[in-house]
TORRO-133557 format. One record per atom (N, C-alpha, C): x, y, z. Coordinates in steps of 0.001 Angstrom, whole numbers, plus 500000, padded with zeros to 6 digits. Example, Ala and Ser with C-alpha at 12.3 -4.5 7.8 and 13.67 -1.06 7.14 Angstrom:
# TORRO-133557
513190494310507800/512300495500507800/513200496700507800/512850497750507080/513670498940507140/512900500030507870/
END
This chain:
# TORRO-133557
621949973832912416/621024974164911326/621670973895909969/622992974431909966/623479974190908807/623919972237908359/623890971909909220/624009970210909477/622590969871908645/621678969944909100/620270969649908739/620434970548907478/620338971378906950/620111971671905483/621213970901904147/622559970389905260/623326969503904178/622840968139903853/622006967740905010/621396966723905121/620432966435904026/619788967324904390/618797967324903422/618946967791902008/619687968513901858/620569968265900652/620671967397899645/621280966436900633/621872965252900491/621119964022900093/619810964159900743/618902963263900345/618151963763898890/617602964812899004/617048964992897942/618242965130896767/619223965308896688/620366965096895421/620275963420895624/620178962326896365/619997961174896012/618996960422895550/617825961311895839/616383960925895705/616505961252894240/616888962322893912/616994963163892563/617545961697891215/619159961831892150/619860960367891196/619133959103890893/618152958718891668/617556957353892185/616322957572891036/615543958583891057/614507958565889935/614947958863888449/616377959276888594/617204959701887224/617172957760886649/617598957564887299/617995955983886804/617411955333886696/615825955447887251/614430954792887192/614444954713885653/614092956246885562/613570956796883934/614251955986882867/615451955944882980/616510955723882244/616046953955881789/616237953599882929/615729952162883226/614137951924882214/613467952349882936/612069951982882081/612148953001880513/612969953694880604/612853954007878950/613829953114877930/614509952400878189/615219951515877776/614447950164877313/613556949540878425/612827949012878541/612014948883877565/611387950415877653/610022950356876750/610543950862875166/611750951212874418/612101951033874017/612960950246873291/613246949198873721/613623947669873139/612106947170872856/611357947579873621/609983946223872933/609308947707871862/609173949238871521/608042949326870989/609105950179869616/610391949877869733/611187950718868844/610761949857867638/610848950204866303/610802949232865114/612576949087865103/612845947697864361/613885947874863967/614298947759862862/615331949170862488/615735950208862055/617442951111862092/618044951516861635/619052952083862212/618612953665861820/618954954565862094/618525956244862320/620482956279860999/620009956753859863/621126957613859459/622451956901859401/622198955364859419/623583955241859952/624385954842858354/624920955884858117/625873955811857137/627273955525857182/628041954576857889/629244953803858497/628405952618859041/629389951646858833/629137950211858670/629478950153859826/628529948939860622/629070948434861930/630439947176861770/630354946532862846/631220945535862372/630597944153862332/630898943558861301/630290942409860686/630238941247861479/628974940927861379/629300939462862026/629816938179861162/630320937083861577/630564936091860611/630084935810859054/628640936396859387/628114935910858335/627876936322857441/629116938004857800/629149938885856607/630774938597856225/631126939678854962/632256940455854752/631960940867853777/633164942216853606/632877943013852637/633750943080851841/632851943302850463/633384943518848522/634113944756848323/634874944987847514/634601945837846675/633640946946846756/633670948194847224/632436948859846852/631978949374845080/630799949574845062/630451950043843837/630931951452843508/631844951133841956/632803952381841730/631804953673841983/630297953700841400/629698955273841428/628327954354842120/628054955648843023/627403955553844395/626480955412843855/624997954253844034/623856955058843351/622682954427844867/622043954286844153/620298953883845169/619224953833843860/618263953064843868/616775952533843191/617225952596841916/618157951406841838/618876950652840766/618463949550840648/618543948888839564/618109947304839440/619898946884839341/619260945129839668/620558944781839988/619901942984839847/621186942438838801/621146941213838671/622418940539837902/622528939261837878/623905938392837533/623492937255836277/624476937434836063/624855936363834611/626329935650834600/626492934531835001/628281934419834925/628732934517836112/628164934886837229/629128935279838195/629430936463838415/628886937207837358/629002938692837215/627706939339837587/627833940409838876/626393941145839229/626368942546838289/625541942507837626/625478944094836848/624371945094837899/624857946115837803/624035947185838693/623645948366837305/622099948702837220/622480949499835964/621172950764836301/621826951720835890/620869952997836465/620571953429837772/619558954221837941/619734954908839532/619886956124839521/619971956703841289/620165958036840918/621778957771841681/622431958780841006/624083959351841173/624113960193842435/625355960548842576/625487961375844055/624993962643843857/624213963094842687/623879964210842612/622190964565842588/621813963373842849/620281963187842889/619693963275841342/620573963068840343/620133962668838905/619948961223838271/618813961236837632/618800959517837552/619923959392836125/620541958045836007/621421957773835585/621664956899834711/622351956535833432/622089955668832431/623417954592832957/624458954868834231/625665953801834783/625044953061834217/626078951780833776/625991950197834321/627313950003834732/627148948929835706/628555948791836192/628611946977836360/629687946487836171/629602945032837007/630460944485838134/630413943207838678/631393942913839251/631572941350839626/632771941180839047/633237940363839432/633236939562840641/632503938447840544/632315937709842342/633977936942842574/634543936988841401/635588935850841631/636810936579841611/636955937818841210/638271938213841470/638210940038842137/636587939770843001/636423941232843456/636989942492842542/636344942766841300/636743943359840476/635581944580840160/635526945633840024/634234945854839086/634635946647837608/634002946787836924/634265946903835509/632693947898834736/633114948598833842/632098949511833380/631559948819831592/630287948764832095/629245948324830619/629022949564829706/628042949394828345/627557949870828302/626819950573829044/626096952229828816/625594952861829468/624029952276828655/623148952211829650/621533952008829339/621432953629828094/620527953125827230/620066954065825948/619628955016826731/618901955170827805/618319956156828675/618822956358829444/618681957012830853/618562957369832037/617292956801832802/618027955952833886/616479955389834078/616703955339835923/616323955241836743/616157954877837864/614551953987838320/614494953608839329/613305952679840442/612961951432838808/614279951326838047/613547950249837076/613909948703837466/613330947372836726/613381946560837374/614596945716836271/615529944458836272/615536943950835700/616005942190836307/616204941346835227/616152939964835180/616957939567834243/617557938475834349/618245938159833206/618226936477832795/618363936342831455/617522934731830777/618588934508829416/619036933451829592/619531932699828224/620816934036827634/621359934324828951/622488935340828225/622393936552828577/621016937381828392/620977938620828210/619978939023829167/620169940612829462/619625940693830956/618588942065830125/617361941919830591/616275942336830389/615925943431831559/616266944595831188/615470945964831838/614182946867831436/613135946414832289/611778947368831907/611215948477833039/610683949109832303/609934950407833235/610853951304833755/610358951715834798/611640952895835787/610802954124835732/611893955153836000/611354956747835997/612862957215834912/612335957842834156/613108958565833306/613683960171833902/613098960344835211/614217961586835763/613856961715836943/614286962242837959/614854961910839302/613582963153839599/612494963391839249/611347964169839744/610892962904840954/610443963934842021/609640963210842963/608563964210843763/607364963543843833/606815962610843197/606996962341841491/607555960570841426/607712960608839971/606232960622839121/606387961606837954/605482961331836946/605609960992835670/606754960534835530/607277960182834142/607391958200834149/606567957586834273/607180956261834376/607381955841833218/608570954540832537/608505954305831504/608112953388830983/607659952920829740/607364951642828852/608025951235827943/609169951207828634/609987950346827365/610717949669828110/611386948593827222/611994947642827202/613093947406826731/614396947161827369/615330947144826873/616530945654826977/616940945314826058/617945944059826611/619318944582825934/620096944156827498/621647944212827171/621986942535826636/622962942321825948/623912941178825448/625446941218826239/625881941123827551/627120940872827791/628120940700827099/627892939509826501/628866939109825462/629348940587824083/628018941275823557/628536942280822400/628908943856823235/628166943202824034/628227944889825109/627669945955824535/626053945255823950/624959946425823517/623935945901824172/623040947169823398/621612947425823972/620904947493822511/619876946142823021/618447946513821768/617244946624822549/616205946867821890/614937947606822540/614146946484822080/613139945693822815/611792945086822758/610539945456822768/609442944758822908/608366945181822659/607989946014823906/607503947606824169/607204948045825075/606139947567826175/605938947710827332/605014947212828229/603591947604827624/602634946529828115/601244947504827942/600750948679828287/601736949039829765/601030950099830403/602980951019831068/602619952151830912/604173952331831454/604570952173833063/604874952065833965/605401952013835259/606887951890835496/607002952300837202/608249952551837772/607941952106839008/608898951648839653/609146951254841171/608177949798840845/608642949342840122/608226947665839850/609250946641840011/608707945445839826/609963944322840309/609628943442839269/610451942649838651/610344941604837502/611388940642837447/611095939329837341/611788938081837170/611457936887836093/612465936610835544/612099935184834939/611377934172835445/610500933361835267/610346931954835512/609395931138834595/610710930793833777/610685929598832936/610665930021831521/611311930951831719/611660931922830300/610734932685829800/609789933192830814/609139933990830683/609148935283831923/609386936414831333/609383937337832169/607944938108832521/608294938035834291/606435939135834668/607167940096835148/606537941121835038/606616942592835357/605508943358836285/605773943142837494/604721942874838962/605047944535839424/603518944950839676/603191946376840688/603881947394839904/604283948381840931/604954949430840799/603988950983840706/604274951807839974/603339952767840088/603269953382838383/602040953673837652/601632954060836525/601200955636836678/601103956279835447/600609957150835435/599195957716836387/598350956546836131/597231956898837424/597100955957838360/597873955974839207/598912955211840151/598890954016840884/599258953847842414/599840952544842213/599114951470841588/600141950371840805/599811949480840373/599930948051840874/598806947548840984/598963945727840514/598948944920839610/599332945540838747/599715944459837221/600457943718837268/600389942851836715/601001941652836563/600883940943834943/602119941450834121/601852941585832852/603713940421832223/603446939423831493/604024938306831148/604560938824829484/606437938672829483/606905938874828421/607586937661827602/607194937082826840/607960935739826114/608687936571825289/610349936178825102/611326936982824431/611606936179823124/610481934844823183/610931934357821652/609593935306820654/608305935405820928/607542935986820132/607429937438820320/608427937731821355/608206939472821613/606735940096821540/606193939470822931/604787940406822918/604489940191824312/603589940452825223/603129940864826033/601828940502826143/601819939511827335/600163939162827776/599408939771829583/598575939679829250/598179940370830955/597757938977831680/598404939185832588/598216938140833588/597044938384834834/596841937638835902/596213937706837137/596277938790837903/596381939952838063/596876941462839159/597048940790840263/598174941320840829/598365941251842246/597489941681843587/597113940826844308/596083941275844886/596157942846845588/597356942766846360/597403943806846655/598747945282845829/597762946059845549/598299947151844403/599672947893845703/601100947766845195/601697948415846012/603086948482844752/604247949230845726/605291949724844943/606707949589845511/607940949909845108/609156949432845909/609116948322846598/608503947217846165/608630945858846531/609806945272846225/609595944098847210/611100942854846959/610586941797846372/611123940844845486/610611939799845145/612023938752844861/611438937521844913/612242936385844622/611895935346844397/612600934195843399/611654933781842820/612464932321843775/611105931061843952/611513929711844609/610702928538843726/611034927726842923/610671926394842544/609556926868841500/609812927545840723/608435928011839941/607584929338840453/608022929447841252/606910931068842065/607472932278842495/606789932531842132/607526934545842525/606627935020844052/607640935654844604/607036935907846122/607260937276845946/606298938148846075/606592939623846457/606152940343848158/606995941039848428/607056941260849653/607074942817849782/606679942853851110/606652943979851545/606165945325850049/606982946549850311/606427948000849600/605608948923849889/605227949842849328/604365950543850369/603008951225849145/602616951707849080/601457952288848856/601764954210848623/602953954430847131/602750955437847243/604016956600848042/603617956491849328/604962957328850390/604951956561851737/605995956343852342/606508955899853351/605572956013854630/604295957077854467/603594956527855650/602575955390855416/603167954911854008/602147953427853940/602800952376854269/603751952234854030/604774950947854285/604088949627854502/604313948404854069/603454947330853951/604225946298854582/603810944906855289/604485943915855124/603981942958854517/603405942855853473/602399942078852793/603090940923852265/603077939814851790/603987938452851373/602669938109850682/602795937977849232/602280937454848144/602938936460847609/602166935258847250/602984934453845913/602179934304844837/602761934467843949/601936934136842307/602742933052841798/602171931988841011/601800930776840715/601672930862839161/603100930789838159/602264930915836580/601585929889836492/601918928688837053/601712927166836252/599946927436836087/599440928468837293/597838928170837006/597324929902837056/598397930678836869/597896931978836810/597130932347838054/597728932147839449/596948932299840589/597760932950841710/597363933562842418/598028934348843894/597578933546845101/598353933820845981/598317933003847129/598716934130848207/597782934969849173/598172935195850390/599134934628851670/600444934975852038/601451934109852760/601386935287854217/602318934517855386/602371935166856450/603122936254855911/603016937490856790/603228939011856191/604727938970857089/605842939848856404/606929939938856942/606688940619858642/608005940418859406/607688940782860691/607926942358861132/608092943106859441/608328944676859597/607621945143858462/606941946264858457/606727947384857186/607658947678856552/607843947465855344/609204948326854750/608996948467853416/609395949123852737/609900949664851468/611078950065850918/611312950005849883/612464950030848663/613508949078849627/613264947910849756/613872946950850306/614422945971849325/614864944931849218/615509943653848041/615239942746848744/615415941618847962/615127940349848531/616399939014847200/616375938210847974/617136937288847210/617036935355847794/616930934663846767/616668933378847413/617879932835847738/618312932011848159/619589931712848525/619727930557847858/620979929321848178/621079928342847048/620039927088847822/619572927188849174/619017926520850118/617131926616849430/616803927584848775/615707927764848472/615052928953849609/615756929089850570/614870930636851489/615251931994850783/614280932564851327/614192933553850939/614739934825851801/615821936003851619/616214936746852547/615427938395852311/615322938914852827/614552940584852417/616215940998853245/616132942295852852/617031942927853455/617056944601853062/616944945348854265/617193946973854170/615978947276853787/615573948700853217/614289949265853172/614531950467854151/613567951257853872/613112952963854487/611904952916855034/611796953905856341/610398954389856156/610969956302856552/610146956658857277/610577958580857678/610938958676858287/611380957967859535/612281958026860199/613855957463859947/614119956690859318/615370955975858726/615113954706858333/616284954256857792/616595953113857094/616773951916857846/616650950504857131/616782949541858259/617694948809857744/617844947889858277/619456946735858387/618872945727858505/617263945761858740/616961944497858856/617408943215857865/617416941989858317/618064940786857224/616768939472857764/615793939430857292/614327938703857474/614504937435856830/614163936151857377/614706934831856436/612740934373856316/612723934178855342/611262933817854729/611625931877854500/610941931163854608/610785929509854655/609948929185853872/609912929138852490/608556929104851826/608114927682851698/608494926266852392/608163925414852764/607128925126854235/607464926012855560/607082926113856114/606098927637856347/606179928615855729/605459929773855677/605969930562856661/607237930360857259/607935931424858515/608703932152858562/608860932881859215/609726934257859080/610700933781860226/612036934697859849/613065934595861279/613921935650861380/614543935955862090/615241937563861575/616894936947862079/617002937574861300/619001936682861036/619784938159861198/621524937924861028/621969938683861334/622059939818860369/621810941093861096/621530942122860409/622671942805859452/622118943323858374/623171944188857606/624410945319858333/625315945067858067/626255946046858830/625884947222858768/624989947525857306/624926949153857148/623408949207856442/622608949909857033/621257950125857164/621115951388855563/619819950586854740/620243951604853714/618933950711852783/618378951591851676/617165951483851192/617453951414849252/616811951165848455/617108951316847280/618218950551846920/618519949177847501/619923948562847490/619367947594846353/620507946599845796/620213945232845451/620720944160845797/619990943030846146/620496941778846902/620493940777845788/621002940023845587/621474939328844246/623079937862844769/621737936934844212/622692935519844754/623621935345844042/624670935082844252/625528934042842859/626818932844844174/626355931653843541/626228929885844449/625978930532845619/626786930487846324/626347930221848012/626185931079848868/626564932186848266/626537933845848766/625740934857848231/625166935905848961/624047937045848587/624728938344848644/625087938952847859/625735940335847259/624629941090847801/624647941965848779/624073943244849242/624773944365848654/624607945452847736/625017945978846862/624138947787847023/624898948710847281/624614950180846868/623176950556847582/622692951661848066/621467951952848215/621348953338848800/620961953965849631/621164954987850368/620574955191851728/621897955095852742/621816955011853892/620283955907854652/619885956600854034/619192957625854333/617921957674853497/616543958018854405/615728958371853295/615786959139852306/614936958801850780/615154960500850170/616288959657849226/617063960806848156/617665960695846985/619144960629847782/619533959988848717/620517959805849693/621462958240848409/622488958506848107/623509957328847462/624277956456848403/624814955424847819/625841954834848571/626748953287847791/627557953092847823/628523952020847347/629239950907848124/628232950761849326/628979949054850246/628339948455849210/629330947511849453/628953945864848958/629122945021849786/628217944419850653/628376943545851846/627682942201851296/628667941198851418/628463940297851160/627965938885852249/626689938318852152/626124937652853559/626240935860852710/626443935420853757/626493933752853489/625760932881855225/624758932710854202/623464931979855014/624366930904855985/625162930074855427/625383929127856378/626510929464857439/627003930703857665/628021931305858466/626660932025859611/625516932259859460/624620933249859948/624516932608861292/623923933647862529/624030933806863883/622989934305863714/621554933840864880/620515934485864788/620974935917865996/620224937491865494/620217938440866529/620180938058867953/
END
C-alpha cells in the first residue's frame, strides 16, 4: 500500500512539474509577441552593442530639456534637476575632447522647452516655467544664447504661449510645432524669421499632440510620435510639413506609441526616434525612419531605457543625452553615443 501511494506520489509531483513548464513555456511565448517594447525601470545600462559607446555623462542629471549643437558642441539647457525643480542649467559638451563645460544659466527656469540653433546662436522658445504637473504655466518667450559672448537676449515672444513643443530651423527660419497652451493641446505651427523679429502663423499640424520628436531632412520637418495630454494617449503618428508650400503630409506611423521621446537625422539623411514613456515604463526603443522610402526598422536598442532625453547629431554620430529612466519627474546623466554605420539590427 505504501508502494502505491509513493507511486502515485510520484506521478502526480511529475504531472505537477510537466504543466509547471507548459505555463512557463506558453507565457513566454505569448509574451514575446503581445509585450510592447519597453524596458520596466531600468535605470543601469545594459551592455552596448557595437553600435554604441559611452560619453561623458551630463555633469547635473536632468530630463524634458532641450538639447542642440553648434561647433561640435551639444548644449543641454533647462529641465527638471534631481529634485523635481525645473531649472535655468545650461551645460555643454565637447564631442572632441569628451569634455563638458558650464554656460550661461537661461534668464528663467524653464523645462519641456524646445530649442534650435542658426547662424551662431541657439534659439530657445516656450517650456513650463515650474515643475507643476499637470503644467499650467506655459511660456511665450523667446530667448537666444550667443556662444561666442556667453549671453542671453530675448526676442519677439510667440503668438500664443506653450510647452512640451518641438522647433527647428529650416532655411533660417524657425517653426515652433504642437505642444500644449493654456487651453490645451496644441497644433500650431507658428514661423520665426530672426532677421525681422516677428512671427507668422503657419498651416496647424494636423494632428494636435505634445512631447513629440522631430527632425528635420532636405527641407522638411517630420514630427513623430507624442501623446495627447497623459500617457494613456501615446501616439505613433509621423507627420511631415513642407515650408516650400506651407503643406502637411500624412507618413507611415512609427511601429510603437510613445512620448517624450527625441529623434535625430543622421549624416545619411534617416531619421532615428529613440526612448520615450508610457505608465508602465520607459523604452530603449532606437526606430530608423527612411524618408525616401516611407519605412520604419528597429535597430539596436539604447543601452538604457529613459524618456525626456535629447538625441542630437554632430558628423557621423548621434549623442543620446540625459532623460529619466522612469516615468514621472525621474532625472538622469548617460550619454550614449550611437553610430548608424556600426548598427546590428535586434
Amino acid at each position: 500500500m505504501k508502494s502505491k501511494r509513493t507511486n502515485l506520489a510520484s506521478e502526480v509531483g511529475f504531472l505537477t512539474l510537466v504543466t509547471a513548464i507548459f505555463i512557463i513555456i506558453i507565457y513566454n511565448v505569448t509574451s514575446s509577441i503581445t509585450s510592447p517594447a519597453f524596458s520596466l525601470n531600468n535605470s543601469s545600462a545594459t551592455t552596448p552593442s557595437n553600435a554604441w559607446t559611452i560619453g561623458a555623462n551630463l555633469p547635473t542629471p536632468r530630463s524634458e530639456f532641450a538639447g542642440t549643437s553648434i561647433n561640435e558642441k551639444i548644449y543641454i539647457i533647462g529641465g527638471f534637476n534631481n529634485k523635481g525643480k525645473t531649472s535655468d542649467t545650461v551645460e555643454f559638451y565637447d564631442t572632441k575632447t569628451n569634455v563638458w563645460s558650464s554656460a550661461s544659466p537661461l534668464p528663467i527656469p524653464l523645462d519641456h522647452t524646445a530649442a534650435a540653433a542658426h547662424n551662431g546662436s541657439i534659439y530657445v522658445v516656450g517650456g513650463y516655467t515650474s515643475s507643476q504637473i499637470p503644467a499650467s504655466n506655459p511660456s511665450i518667450r523667446l530667448f537666444i544664447y550667443s556662444p561666442l559672448a556667453d549671453k542671453w537676449t530675448e526676442g519677439k515672444s510667440l503668438p500664443k504661449s506653450r510647452g512640451a513643443l518641438t522647433a527647428n530651423f529650416v532655411d533660417g527660419i524657425l517653426y515652433a510645432i504642437g505642444g500644449v497652451s493654456k487651453s490645451g493641446v496644441s497644433n500650431s505651427n507658428t514661423a520665426y524669421d530672426p532677421v525681422a523679429n516677428e512671427w507668422t502663423v503657419k498651416k496647424p499640424m494636423p494632428t494636435a499632440r505634445d512631447h513629440v520628436a522631430s527632425a528635420v531632412v532636405e527641407g522638411k520637418l517630420y514630427i513623430m510620435g507624442g501623446r495627447v495630454r497623459n500617457l494613456e494617449h501615446n501616439l505613433n503618428t509621423n507627420e511631415v510639413y513642407n515650408p516650400s508650400n506651407d503643406s502637411w503630409t500624412k507618413l507611415e506611423p512609427m511601429p510603437s506609441n510613445r512620448s517624450g521621446l527625441s529623434a535625430a537625422a543622421s549624416s545619411s539623411g534617416d531619421i532615428y526616434v529613440f526612448g520615450g514613456e508610457e505608465n508602465a515604463g520607459t523604452f530603449n526603443n532606437n526606430e530608423k525612419y527612411d524618408p525616401d522610402t516611407d519605412k520604419w526598422e528597429l535597430k539596436s536598442p539604447m543601452p538604457t531605457a529613459r524618456h525626456g532625453l535629447a538625441a542630437v547629431t554632430v558628423s557621423d554620430k548621434i549623442y543620446v543625452i540625459g532623460g529619466g529612466p522612469e516615468p514621472g519627474l525621474i532625472v538622469g546623466g548617460v550619454n550614449e553615443i550611437y553610430q548608424p554605420g556600426n548598427n546590428t539590427n535586434p
